[in-house]
N, C-alpha and C positions, 0 to 999 in steps of 0.2 A: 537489669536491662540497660543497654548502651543505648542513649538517647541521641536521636538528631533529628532535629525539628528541621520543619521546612528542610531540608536539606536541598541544598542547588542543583546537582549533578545526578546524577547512574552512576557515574563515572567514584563517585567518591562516597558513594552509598556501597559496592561495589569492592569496594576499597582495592581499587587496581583490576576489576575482572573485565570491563569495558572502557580500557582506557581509548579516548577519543580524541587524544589532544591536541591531532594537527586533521583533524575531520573538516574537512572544508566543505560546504552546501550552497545552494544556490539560492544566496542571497546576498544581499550587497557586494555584487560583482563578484564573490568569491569562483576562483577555479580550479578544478581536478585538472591533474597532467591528462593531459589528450583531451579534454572537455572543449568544447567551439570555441577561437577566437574572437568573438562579437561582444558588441557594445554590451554593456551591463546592466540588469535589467534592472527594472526600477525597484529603491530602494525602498520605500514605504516611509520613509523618515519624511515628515510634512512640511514640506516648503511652503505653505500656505495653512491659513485656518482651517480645518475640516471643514464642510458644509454638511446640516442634515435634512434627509430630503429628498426624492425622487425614487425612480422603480428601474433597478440594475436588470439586466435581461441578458440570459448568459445561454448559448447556442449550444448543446451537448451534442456527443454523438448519437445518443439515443434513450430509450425507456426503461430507467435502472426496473428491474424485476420487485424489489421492493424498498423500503426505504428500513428496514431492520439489519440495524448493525451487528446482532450474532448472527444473523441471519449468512447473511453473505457482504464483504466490503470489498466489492468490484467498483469502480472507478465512477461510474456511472449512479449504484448506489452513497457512494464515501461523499464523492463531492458537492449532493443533496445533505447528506442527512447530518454532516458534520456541524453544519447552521443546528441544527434542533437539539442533539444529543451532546453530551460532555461525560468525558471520565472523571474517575479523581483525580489522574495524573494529564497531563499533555506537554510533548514536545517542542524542545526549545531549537533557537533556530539553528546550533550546532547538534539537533538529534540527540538530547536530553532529558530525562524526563524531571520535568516540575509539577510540583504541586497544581491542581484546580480547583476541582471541588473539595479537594484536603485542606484544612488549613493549616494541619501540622500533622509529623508521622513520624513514626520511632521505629525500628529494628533492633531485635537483640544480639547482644555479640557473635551468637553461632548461626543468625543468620537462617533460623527457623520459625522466628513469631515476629507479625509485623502487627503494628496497631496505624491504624489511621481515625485523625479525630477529623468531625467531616469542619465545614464551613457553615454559621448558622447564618438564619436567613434566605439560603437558598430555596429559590420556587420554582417546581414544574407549570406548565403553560395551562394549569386548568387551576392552579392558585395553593395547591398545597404547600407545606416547605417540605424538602428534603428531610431524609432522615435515614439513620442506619437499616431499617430494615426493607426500606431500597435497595440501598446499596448489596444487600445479604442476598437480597431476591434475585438481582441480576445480575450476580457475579455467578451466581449457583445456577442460573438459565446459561450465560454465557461460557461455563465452565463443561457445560451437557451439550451447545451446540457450534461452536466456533470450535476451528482446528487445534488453534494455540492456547485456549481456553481451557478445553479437553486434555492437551500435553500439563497444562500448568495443573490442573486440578487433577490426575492422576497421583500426585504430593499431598494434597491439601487434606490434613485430616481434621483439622472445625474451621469454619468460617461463620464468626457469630457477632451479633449487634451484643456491646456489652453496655451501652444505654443509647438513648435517641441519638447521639450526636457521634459515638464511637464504635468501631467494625475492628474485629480481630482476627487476623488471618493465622493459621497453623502450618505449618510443612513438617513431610515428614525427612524432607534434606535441609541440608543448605543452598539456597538461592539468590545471590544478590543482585537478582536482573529482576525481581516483580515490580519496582515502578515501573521500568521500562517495558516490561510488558503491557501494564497496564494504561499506556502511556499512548504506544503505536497507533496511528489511524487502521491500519491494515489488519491490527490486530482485533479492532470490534468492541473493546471493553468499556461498554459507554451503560452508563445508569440510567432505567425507566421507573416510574414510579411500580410499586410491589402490584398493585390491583390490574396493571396494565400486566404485566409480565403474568400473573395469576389467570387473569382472561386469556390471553393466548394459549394457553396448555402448551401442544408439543407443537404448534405453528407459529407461522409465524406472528408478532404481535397486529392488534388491526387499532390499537389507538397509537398518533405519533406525538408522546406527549413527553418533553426534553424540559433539559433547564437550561436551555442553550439559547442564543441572542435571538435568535428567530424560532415562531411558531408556525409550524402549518396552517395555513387556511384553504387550499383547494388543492385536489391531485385528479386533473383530469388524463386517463392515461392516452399516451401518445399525441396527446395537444400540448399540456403545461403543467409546471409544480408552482405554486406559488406561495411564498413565503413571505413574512410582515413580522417586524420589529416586534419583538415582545417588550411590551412597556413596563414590566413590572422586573426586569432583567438585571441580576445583583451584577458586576463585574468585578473581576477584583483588581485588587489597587495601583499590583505593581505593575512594570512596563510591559510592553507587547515584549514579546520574546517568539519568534517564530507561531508555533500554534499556542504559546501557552502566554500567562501575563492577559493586561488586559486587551478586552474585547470589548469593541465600542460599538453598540447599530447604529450606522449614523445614515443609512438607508431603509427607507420607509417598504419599501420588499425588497424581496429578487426575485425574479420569474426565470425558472431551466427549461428550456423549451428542444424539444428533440429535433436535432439536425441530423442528421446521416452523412449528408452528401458535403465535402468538407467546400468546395468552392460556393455553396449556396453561406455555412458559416462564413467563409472570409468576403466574399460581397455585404453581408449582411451587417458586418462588421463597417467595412466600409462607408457603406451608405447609412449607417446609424440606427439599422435596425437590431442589432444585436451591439450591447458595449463589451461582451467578453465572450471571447467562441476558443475549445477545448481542440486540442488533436488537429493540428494546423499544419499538411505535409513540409517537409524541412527545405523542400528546395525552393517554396515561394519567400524564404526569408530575403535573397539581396532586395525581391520588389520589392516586398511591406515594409521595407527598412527604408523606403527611398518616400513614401506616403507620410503627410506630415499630420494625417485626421488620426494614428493608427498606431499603438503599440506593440510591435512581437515581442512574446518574452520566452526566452530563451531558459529554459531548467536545467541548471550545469548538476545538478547533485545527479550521478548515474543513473537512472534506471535498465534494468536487462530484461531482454526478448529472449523469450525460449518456446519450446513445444514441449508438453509433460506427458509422458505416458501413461497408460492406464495397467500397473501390474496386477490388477486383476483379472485382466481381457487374457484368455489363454495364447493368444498373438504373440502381445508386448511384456507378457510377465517371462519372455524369452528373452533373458538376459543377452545371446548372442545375436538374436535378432538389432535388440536396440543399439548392439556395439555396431553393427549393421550402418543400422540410420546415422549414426553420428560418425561411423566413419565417412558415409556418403556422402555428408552434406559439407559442403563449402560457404562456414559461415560469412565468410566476407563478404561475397557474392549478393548472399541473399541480405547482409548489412546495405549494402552501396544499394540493393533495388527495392528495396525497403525506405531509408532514412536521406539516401539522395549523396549532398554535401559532404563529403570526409571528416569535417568538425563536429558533425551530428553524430557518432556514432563509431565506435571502436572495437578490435577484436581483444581478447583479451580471457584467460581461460580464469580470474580471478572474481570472486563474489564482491570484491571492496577492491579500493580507488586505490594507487599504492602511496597513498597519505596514510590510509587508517593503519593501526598496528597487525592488524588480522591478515592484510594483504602477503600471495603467497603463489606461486606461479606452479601450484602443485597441481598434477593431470596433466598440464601442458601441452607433452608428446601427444594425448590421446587427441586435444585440442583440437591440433594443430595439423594431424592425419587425418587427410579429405580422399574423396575422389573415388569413382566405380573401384579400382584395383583394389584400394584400402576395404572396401567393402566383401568383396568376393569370399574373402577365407572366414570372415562372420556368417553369410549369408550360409558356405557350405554347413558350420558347426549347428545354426540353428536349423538345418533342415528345411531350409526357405524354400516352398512349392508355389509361390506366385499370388497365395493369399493376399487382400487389400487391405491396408491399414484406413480405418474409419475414422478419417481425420476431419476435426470439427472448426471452422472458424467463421467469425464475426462479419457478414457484411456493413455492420455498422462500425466497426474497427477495421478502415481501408488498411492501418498497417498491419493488421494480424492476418488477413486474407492474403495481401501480397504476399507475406514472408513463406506462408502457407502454400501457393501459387509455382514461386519458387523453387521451394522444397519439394514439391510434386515433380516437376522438370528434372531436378538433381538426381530424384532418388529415382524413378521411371529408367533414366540412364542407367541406372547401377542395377537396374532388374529387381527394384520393389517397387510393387501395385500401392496406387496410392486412390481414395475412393473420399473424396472433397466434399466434404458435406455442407453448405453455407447456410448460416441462420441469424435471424439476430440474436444479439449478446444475453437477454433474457431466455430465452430457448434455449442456448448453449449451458447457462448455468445450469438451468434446468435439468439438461441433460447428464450434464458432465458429473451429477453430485449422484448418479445410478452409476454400478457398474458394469453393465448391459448395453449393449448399443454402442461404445466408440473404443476407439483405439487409441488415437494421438489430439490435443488440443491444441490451439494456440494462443500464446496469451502474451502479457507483457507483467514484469513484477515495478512494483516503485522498490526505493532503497529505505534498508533495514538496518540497526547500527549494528547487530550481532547475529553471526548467524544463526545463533540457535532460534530466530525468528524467518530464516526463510519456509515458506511454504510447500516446498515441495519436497523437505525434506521430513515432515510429520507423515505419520500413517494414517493421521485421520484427517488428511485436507485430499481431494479427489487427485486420485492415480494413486493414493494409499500404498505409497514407499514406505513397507514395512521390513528392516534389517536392523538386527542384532546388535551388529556393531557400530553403526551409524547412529543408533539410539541411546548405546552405552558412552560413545564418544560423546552425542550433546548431553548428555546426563553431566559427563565431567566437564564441562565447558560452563554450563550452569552453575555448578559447584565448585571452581576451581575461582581463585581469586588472581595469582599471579601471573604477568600477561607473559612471561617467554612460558608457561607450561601452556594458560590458552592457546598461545600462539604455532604449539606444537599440534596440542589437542586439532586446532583447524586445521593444519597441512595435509594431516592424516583424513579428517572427514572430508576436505575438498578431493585429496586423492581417489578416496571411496567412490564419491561423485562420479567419478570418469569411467574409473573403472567398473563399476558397476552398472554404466550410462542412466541413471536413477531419472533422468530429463536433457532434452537437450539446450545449452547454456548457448545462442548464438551470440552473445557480449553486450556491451553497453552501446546505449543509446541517451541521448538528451534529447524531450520535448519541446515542442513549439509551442505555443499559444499565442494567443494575439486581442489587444484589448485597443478602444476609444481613447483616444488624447485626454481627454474629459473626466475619464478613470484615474485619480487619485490614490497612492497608498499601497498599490499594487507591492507586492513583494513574490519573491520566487521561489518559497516550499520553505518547512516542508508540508506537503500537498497543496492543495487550492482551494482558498476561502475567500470570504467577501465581507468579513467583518474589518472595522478598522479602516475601511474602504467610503471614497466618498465622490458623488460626481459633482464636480465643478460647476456645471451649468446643467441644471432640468430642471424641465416645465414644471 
């Protein structure tokens, strides 16, 4: 067996399959072509001693559905629950995966048997330590309920504790993307203790018990989460590195308190009732940029806004229908009345930034083809009678309603019924995971370093895009090491995308957020956390 411990990268575990080497993210001022020209958000590097001490209070859009990360990792659940849980792997700040609760890990030459020896010492929040048939237990819960879980473990022929401290994983390919799967926030692969994951059965878990820098102590719904320093919290030694490296509590809680309404977060921010508030529209950046109490920060690493269909709704599994809707729509349109600013947000038919190697202007035409006209010779093929698409969106996600909102007006022009359903973001998950009741969602994705991790392209994440050759192509894309055949492999499955219209892609966008002077450490993805983080001045 080819040994590599600790190994640094994906990239070089990999050996050439995810090369990432001019991957540029949003943090220390890095930027993607077309990304905002604005000041740079803060680096996290400590111009002052930390302080430990006081209760951070952070302003969400609203009431994550739950806090179980196979569950579901909707933005609302992620940015909760990432304080409590930990994988073995986590992301480095160039979108990496390194070691966490690992403390070293081997792969063998072909790139079918991975061993991971865990980290001793570690302890879940009710005082146990860690240990391999943890980890056993919740990779095998996570592999039965998470989209990408489900994809990875369709391979997986043993996954066993080969003593307390060691987990051996099986495939029946070559894979050399599972740290990095196991790595992702979005992906969910975070370890509970076995007795927890056993009490849950096939629900979701009801103890939230992590080995992560903070423990839960109260979840009152639609008031507060409140979270507190676990005192008994191993960290490990090396340096912060994006999400991975160490994590220091140097705040005595955090409190997520549900906002909806984005001007009550940025007042609230302002007047010091909130030091960190989520989902900040783009066009107040020139004011809060000119307030000297107040930090916007600005997340250059792309994220993309789309609508996902439901191909099992007899509607939208009408492949010339959805050529329909995406011929319809005029994503720019709905980019400019969505994200505001022209720095905020780009069109662009590509899944990746054109830094990364994957980048590939494949589909384009299909893109770039708007407008009723473009629509008409779809609508005749699929027989379009005026039926309403059962489109679902967030009122506690102002940007997903708007885009939503929009698309309604576009597509109404173009002679399709659009029937706007609004709820909040909980209800929506709710719904969208049946496929009964909707047609089209709206949603926003973060960024992924490969796509054989976007979501909308598995059959078992909702709108359940399930094709043959789209499957066979990320099959080899997993499998494939050399980046100009990957690089092929993608052009072909992005093409697929378009033509197939599998979801529609409206382009990238960069978020806002906006935090207190007083907030220390802040860094800009990837995702958003509050460890390593310290306020200046509190009572």
């Amino acid at each position: 067996m080819a040994r590599i411990q600790a190994m640094p990268t994906a990239c070089a575990m990999a050996r050439g399959a995810a090369v990432l080497a001019v991957l540029v993210v949003g943090s220390l001022g890095a930027r993607v072509t077309g990304a905002p020209a604005l000041s740079a958000p803060a680096t996290g590097a400590p111009a002052e001693q930390p302080v430990r001490g006081g209760v951070l209070r952070v302003a969400h859009t609203g009431e994550p559905p739950t806090l179980d990360l196979h569950w579901t990792t909707g933005a609302p659940t992620q940015d909760v629950a990432i304080h409590l849980f930990e994988g073995l792997f986590a992301l480095s700040a160039r979108y990496q995966a390194k070691p966490m609760l690992v403390e070293r890990w081997s792969v063998s030459s072909d790139r079918r048997t991975y061993t991971f020896v865990l980290r001793r010492g570690v302890l879940f929040h009710h005082g146990r330590e860690l240990v391999a048939d943890d980890v056993v237990a919740s990779l095998q819960r996570w592999g039965r309920l998470a989209a990408r879980g489900r994809e990875l473990f369709r391979d997986v022929v043993e996954l066993a504790a080969v003593d307390a401290a060691t987990v051996r994983l099986r495939l029946r390919e070559a894979n050399g993307l599972v740290p990095l799967a196991l790595a992702i926030p979005s992906q969910g692969a975070v370890i509970y203790p076995r007795e927890v994951v056993e009490e849950a059965g096939s629900g979701p878990i009801r103890r939230f018990l992590g080995t992560g820098p903070y423990r839960l102590v109260e979840h009152t719904p639609d008031v507060r989460i409140r979270l507190e320093r676990f005192d008994r919290y191993r960290p490990r030694d090396d340096p912060p590195d994006g999400q991975a490296g160490r994590r220091e509590p140097y705040l005595d809680a955090i409190e997520f308190l549900p906002v909806p309404d984005a001007s009550v977060r940025i007042a609230g921010v302002q007047r010091g009732d909130y030091h960190f508030a989520h989902s900040i529209p783009t066009d107040e950046y020139p004011r809060l940029a000119t307030v000297p109490t107040v930090r916007p920060l600005v997340i250059t690493t792309p994220q993309w806004a789309g609508f996902v269909f439901n191909h099992r709704s007899p509607l939208t599994a009408n492949r010339a229908l959805r050529r329909a809707v995406v011929a319809a729509l005029d994503e720019g349109a709905i980019l400019r009345g969505v994200y505001g600013p022209r720095q905020f947000w780009r069109t662009t038919p590509s899944f990746f930034p054109p830094e990364h190697p994957l980048w590939t202007p494949a589909g384009e035409e299909i893109y770039r083809t708007r407008g009723p006209a473009a629509a008409r010779p779809w609508l005749a093929a699929a027989g379009y009678r005026g039926q309403p698409l059962r489109w679902m969106a967030s009122s506690e996600m102002p940007h997903h309603l708007t885009a939503a909102t929009i698309a309604r007006s576009q597509l109404e022009e173009a002679g399709i019924a659009v029937d706007l359903q609004v709820m909040d973001w909980a209800t929506l998950v709710q719904r969208r995971s049946r496929p009964e009741g909707w047609d089209v969602f709206t949603t926003t994705f973060g960024f992924v370093p490969d796509p054989v991790f976007l979501l909308p392209l598995l059959p078992s994440w909702p709108g359940w895009y399930d094709d043959r050759e789209m499957a066979a192509l990320l099959r080899l894309l997993t499998r494939h090491v050399d980046p100009a055949v990957r690089a092929a492999l993608w052009a072909r499955a992005q093409a697929r995308f378009y033509d197939q219209a599998v979801a529609v892609r409206l382009g990238d966008w960069f978020p806002l957020q906006l935090y207190r002077a007083e907030l220390r450490g802040v860094v800009g993805g990837p995702g958003t956390y509050h460890w390593n983080v310290w306020l200046a001045r509190h009572p």
